[in-house]
C-alpha angles and dihedrals in degrees: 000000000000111000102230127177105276098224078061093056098040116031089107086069090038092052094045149004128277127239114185117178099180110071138142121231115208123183133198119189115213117192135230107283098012117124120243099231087057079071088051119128128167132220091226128036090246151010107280140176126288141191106212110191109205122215088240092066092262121129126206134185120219137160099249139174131175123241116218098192091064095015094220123115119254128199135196112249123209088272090060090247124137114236137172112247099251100198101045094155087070090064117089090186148345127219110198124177088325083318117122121213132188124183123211122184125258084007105068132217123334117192113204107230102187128009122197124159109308094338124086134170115217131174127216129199128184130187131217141159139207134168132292098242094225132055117224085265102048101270119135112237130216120290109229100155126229116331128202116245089241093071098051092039141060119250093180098062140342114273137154108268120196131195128209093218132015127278137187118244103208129199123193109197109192125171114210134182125226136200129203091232094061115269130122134199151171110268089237128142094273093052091048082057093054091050092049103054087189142106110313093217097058091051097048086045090057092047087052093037092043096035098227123204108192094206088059116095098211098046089058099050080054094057096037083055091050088042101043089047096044075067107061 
């Protein structure tokens, strides 16, 4: 995938907010007394480079992964641990393994999937997590609504965190479309078709052909790639 400035890919987020109605929803539950690292899982096999691109104009290289338990990035320090970056707004973007990522506060990290002209497709995942509503023995416990994983987590350094009752990590998954004008969207089928500007019967014919999910990843990158080339 082309490496582009990420204030080009991504000005429509940064103009406006984002309101994404396909997403997928995905609980764990941990355990009282687990620790939370024993949940992690990582985007990519292994810690790789990474070019990270400071807002200041600096650029740094780290082996990094990202964790999909927390959805945040980690890098190896020179001690070989793994630790969270703890001051993401000063990124501007992230290139990991021919992925691009761009962090935006409060918001969390977007990784853009397909890039064609003015037109990308990007995924986001957050991570949250909220109490289990019963206690091993029956009794409720406390409803504290959903947390952010910041709270729960170091972001100074990588440590075993463990929890008196058991709790649901959640991880909402949503695919989005961006223009470079400034709109947003949820990569949904109409806006496929926007994107498309061909026969509908054709496109319709590829989703049925192709059997297209819109909450799969791949499946998506498949239809962005018919609908941008169908373009040129």
């Amino acid at each position: 995938m082309k490496y582009a400035p990420a204030a080009f890919l991504f000005a429509a987020f940064l103009l406006q907010g984002v309101t994404a109605s396909a997403q997928i929803r995905e609980k764990t539950i941990i355990h009282s007394g687990d620790s939370l690292s024993n949940y992690f899982t990582f985007l990519f096999p292994s810690f790789r480079d990474a070019k990270v691109k400071m807002h200041d104009g600096r650029s740094v290289v780290y082996k990094m992964n990202f964790n999909l338990l927390l959805c945040d990035m980690e890098f190896i320090d020179a001690k070989g641990d793994s630790l969270v970056i703890d001051n993401p707004a000063e990124i501007d973007s992230i290139l990991l393994d021919s992925c691009l990522f761009i962090y935006v506060d409060k918001k969390g990290y977007f990784q853009s999937l397909s890039v064609s002209g003015d037109v990308s497709l990007a995924v986001s995942r957050v991570a949250a997590f909220e109490p289990v509503p019963f206690g091993g023995k029956g009794a409720k416990m406390p409803s504290g609504g959903v947390v952010r994983y910041n709270s729960l987590y170091n972001r100074g350094g990588s440590m075993p965190l463990f929890f008196n009752q058991d709790i649901y990590a959640l991880r909402t998954t949503s695919f989005l479309i961006f223009y470079m004008g400034g709109q947003t969207e949820d990569a949904g089928k109409a806006a496929f078709m926007r994107i498309y500007h061909g026969d509908k019967g054709t496109f319709d014919e590829f989703v049925k052909t192709n059997k297209i999910n819109f909450n799969k990843q791949g499946d998506l990158e498949k239809l962005f790639h018919f609908c941008t080339q169908a373009k040129m």
